[in-house]
C-alpha positions in Angstrom: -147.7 61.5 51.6 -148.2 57.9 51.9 -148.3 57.7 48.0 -145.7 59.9 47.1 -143.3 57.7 49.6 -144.3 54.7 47.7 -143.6 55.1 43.9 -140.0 56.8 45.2 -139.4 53.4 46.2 -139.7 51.6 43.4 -137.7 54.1 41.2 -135.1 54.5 43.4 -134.5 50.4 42.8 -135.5 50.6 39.7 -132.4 53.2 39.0 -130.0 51.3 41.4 -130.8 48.4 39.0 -130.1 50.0 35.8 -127.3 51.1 37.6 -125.4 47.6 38.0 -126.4 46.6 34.5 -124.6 49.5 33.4 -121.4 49.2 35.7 -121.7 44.9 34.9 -121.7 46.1 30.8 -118.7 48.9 31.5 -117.0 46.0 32.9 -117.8 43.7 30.5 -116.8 45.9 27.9 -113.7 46.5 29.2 -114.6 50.7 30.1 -112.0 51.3 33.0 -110.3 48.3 32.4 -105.9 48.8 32.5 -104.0 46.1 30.2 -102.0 44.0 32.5 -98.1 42.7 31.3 -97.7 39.5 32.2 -94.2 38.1 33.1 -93.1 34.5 33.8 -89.6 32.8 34.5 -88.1 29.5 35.6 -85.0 28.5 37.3 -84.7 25.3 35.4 -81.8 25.1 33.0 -81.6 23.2 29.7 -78.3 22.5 28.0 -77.9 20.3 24.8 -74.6 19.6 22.4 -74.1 17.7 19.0 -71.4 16.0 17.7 -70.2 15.4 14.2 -70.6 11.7 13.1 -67.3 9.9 12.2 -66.6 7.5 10.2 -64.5 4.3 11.7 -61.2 4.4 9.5 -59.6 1.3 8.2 -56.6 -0.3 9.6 -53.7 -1.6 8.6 -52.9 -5.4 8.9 -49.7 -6.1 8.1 -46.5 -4.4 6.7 -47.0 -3.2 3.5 -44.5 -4.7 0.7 -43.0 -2.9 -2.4 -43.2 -5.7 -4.7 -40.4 -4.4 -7.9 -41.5 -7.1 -10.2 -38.9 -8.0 -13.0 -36.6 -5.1 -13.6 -39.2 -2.6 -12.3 -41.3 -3.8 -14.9 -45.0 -4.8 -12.9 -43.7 -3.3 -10.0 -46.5 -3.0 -7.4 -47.0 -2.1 -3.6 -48.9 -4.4 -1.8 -51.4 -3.0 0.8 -52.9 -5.5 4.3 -56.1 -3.8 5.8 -59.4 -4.2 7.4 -62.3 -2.8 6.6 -64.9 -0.8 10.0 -67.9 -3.3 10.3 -70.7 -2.2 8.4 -69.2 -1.0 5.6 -68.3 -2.8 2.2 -65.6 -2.3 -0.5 -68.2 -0.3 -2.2 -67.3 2.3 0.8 -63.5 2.7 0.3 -61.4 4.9 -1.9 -57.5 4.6 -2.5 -55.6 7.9 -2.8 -51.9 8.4 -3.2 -49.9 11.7 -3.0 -45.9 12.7 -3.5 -44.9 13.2 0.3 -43.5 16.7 1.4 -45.2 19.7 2.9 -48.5 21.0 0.8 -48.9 17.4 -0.8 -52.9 16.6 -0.5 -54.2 12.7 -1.0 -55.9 12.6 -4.4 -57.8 9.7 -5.6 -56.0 7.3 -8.0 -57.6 7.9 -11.8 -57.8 4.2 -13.4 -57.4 2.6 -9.8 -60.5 -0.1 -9.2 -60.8 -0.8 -5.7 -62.8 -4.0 -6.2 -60.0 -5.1 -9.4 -57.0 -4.9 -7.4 -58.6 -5.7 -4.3 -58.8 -9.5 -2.8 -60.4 -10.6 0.6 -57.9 -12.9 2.4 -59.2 -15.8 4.1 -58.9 -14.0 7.7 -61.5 -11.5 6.4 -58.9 -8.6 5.9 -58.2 -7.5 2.6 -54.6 -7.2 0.7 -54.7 -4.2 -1.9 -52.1 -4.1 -5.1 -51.5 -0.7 -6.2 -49.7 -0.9 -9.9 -46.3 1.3 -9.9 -47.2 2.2 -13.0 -51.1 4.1 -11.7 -48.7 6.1 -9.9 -46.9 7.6 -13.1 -45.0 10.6 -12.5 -45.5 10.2 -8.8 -43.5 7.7 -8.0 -39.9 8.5 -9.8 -36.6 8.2 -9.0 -35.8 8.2 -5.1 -39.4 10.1 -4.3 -41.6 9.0 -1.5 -45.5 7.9 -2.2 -47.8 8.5 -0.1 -51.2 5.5 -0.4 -54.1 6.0 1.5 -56.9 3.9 2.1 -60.0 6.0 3.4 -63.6 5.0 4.0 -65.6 7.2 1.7 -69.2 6.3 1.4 -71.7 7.9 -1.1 -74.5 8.5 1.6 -72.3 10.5 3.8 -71.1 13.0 0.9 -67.9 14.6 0.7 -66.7 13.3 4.1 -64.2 10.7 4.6 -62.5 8.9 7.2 -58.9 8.8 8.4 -56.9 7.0 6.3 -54.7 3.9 6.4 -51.5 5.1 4.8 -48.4 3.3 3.9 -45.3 5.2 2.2 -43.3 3.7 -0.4 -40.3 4.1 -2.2 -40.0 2.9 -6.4 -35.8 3.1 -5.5 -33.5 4.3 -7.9 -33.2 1.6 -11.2 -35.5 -0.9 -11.9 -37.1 -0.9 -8.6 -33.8 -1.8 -6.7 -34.1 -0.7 -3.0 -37.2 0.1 -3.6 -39.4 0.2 -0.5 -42.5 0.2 1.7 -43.3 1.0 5.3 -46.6 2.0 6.9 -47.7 5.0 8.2 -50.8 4.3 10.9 
């Protein structure tokens, strides 16, 4: 009996052994394992807005003159601005449009900002727009609109408020012709 109780021993552990390692591999393996959503949330709040860059207009100086030259011949209108800091004559664009509701500002064709453009010994500038740029536009008794926008390359299609002055070529020759500005 003595014997018998002795190698049931051993197998008995022996069994309870191979036992664990089996449960310790199940576990290992994932057998009997569930999948497990995990969730997790925060109560801090993050907020953020943007803002579209704009560009500094120009301002205005002075009155603006309506200069009729001899019997409307060279007639001109004369334009006193400053130019935003940081930005060059390079950066501006003179348009001109009929006034009147569904007019739009169009750049002058033939205008040269830097040609008709000179820097006054204050630093602001004094801008000469020939009557006769404005062709058709500017006829008998009609109102001008002239703008002066800052319109760099880099920044693409978008331009700044303008500086506008209206003017008026009068009815003959430039007789009561006129010029006021606008901003």
């Amino acid at each position: 009996m003595s014997d018998a109780g002795t190698s049931t021993a051993p197998r008995l552990r022996h069994r309870w052994v191979r036992l664990r390692v089996l449960l310790a591999v199940a576990l290992l393996l994932g057998v009997g394992a569930t999948p497990t959503l995990a969730a997790w949330t925060d109560s801090e709040q993050v907020s953020a807005s943007f803002e579209a860059e704009t560009l500094p207009p120009p301002t205005l100086t002075r009155d603006c003159q309506f200069r009729p030259g001899l019997l409307g011949i060279g007639a001109r209108v004369r334009i006193y601005w400053a130019i935003p800091e940081g930005y060059s004559l390079d950066d501006i664009q003179v348009e001109a449009s009929t006034s009147g509701l569904g007019s739009i500002l169009a750049p002058l064709t033939g205008f040269s900002v830097r040609g008709n453009t000179e820097q006054l010994a204050d630093g602001t500038y004094q801008t000469e727009v020939p009557a006769n740029l404005l062709g058709g536009l500017l006829g008998l008794g009609s109102e001008l609109e002239i703008a002066i926008v800052l319109a760099p390359d880099d920044k693409g299609d978008w331009t700044s408020e303008a500086a506008s002055v209206a003017s008026n070529a009068g009815l003959i020759v430039g007789l009561g012709g006129s010029c006021r500005n606008l901003t």
